[in-house]
KELUMTOR-714293 format. One line per 3 residues: number of its first residue (from 0); their letters; for each residue x, y, z of C-alpha. Coordinates in nm, 4 decimals, decimal comma. Layout:
N
NUM) a) X/Y/Z ~ ...
//
This chain:
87
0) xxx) 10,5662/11,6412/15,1689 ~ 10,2189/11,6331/15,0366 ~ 10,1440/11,6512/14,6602
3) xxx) 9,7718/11,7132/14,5601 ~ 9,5693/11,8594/14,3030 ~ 9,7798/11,7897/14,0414
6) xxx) 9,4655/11,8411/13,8245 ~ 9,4705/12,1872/13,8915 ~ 9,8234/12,2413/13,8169
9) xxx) 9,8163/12,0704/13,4883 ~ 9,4923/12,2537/13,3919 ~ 9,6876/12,5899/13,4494
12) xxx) 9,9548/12,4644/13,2831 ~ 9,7551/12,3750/12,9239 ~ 9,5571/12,7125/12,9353
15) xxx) 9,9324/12,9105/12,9689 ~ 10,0574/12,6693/12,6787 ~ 9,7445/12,7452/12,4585
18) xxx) 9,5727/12,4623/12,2460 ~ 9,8336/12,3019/11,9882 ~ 9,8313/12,4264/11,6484
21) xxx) 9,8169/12,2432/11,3476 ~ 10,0836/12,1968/11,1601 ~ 10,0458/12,2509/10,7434
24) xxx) 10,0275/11,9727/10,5370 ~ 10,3643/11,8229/10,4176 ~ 10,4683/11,9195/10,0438
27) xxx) 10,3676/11,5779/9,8085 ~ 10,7070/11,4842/9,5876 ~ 10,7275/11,2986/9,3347
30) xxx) 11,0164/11,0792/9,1839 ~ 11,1053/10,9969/8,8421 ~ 11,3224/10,7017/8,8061
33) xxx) 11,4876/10,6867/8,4615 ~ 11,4518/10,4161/8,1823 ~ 11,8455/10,3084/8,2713
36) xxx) 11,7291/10,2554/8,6336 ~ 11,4899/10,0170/8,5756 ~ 11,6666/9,8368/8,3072
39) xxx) 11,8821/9,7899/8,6122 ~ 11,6627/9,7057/8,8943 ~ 11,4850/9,4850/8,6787
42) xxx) 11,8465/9,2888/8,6366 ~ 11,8776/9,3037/8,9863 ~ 11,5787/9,1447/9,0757
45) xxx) 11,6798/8,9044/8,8177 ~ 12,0087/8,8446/8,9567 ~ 11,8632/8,8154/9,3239
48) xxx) 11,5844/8,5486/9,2337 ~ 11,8179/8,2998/9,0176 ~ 11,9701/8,0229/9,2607
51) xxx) 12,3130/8,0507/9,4062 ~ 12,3835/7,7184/9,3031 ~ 12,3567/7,6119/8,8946
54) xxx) 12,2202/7,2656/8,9654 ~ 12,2258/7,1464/8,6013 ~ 12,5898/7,1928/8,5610
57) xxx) 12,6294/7,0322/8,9516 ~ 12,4429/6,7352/8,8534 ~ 12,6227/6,7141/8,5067
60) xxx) 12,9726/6,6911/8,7092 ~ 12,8548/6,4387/8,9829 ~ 12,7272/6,2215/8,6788
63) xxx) 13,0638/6,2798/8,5057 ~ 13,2336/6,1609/8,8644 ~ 13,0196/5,8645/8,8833
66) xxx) 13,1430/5,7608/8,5417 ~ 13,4235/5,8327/8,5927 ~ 13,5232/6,0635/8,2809
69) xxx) 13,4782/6,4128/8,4907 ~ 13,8550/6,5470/8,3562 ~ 14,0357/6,8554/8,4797
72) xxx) 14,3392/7,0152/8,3389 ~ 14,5820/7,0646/8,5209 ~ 14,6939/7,3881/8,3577
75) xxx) 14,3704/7,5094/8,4124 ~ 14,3898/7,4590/8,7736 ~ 14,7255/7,6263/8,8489
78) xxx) 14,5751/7,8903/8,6110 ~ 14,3380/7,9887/8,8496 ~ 14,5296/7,9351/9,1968
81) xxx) 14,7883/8,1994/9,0135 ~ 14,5017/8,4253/8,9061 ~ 14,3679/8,3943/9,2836
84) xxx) 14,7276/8,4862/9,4264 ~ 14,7612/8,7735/9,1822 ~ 14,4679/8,9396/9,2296
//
């Protein structure tokens, strides 16, 4: 099987179609974001640059260790390993 003029075909093909028409301009919106939104994103962003890790209070406790006067209570331990279970 021979296939040719494919030209021709696809010619005949665009004038039975018809030139594409133009489609209208999509609607503009516009969004409002409210004063409490902000407030919020702004904490966000806030939240999301500080570091995971408080380094002051880390090196604080490793100088503590070093010393050798870095203290925890026991009560406050099994205080939170209860809290932990519970929750």
């Amino acid at each position: 099987m021979r296939i040719g003029n494919i030209d021709k075909i696809t010619q005949i093909y665009q004038n039975q179609v018809g030139p594409a028409k133009k489609q209208a301009p999509l609607p503009k919106y516009e969004v409002e974001i409210s004063d409490e939104a902000q407030v919020l994103g702004s904490a966000f962003k806030a939240v999301k640059e500080s570091p995971d890790v408080r380094m002051d209070k880390v090196n604080s406790i490793k100088e503590q260790i070093k010393n050798g006067t870095y203290n925890v209570s026991a009560r406050d331990v099994s205080e939170k390993i209860l809290n932990k279970l519970i929750v």
